[in-house]
N, C-alpha and C positions, 0 to 999 in steps of 0.2 A: 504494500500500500504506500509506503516511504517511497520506494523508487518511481509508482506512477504519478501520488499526486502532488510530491514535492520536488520530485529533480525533473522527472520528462517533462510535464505538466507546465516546468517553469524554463522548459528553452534547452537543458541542456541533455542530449546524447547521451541515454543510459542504457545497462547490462546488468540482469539477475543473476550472475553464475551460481549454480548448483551442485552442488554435491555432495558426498556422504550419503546421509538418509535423505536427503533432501532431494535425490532423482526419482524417487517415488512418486512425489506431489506433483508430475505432471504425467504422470501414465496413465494412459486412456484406461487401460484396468483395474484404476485402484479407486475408493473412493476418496474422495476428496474433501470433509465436509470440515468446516471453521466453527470454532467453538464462541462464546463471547461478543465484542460487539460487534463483526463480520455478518454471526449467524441472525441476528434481526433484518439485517437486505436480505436474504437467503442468498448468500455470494460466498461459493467456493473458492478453492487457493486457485483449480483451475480455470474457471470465471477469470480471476484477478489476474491471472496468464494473460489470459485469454485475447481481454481488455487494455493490458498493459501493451501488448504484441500489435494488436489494432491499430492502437497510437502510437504504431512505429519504435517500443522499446522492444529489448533484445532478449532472448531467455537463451542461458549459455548453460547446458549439462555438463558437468564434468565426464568424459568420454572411459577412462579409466574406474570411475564411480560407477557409472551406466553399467559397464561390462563386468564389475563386480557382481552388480545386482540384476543380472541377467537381464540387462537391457539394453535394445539398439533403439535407433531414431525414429522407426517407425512403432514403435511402442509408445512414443513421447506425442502429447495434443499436437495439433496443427502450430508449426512457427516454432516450436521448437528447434535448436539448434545444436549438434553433438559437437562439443566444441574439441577442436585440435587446434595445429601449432598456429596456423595461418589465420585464425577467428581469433586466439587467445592475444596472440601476440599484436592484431592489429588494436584491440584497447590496451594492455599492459604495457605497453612500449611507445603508446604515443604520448607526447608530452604532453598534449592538453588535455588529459584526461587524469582524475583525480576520482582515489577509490575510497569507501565506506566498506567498513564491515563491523558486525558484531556477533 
């Protein structure tokens, strides 16, 4: 929700990367459902993909995470991205991009 409606939202170029447990939450196979204040919109994490992807933000899987948890790109929602070296490297290596994580 940070990444669509305070960075995209506000002009600049952003990326989800995922991984660990976290290549789960966009498998067309799993459910998906948000606890809290999410679940009064009835808006899932893959909704908030979904949404985010539409207004041209990026959702990047960890490719070595995926393939742990026995998943390839076509297991992943629509827009989905299995990321390698050439997708990784074009945001972590440009200068004008600047990362969040927690």
């Amino acid at each position: 929700m940070f990444a669509h409606e305070k960075s995209l939202r506000n002009g600049h170029k952003t990326a989800i990367w995922m991984n660990v447990r976290a290549v789960y939450l966009a498998d067309k196979k799993s459910s998906s459902h948000i606890y809290g204040l999410m679940a009064e919109k009835g808006t899932c994490i893959q909704d908030m993909s979904s949404a985010f992807m539409a207004d041209c933000g990026v959702v990047i899987m960890c490719q070595a995470c995926s393939a742990a948890a026995g998943l390839t790109e076509g297991d992943y929602i629509d827009g989905v991205q299995m990321g390698n070296f050439p997708i990784v490297e074009s945001w972590l290596f440009d200068p004008n991009v600047n990362t969040l994580s927690w």
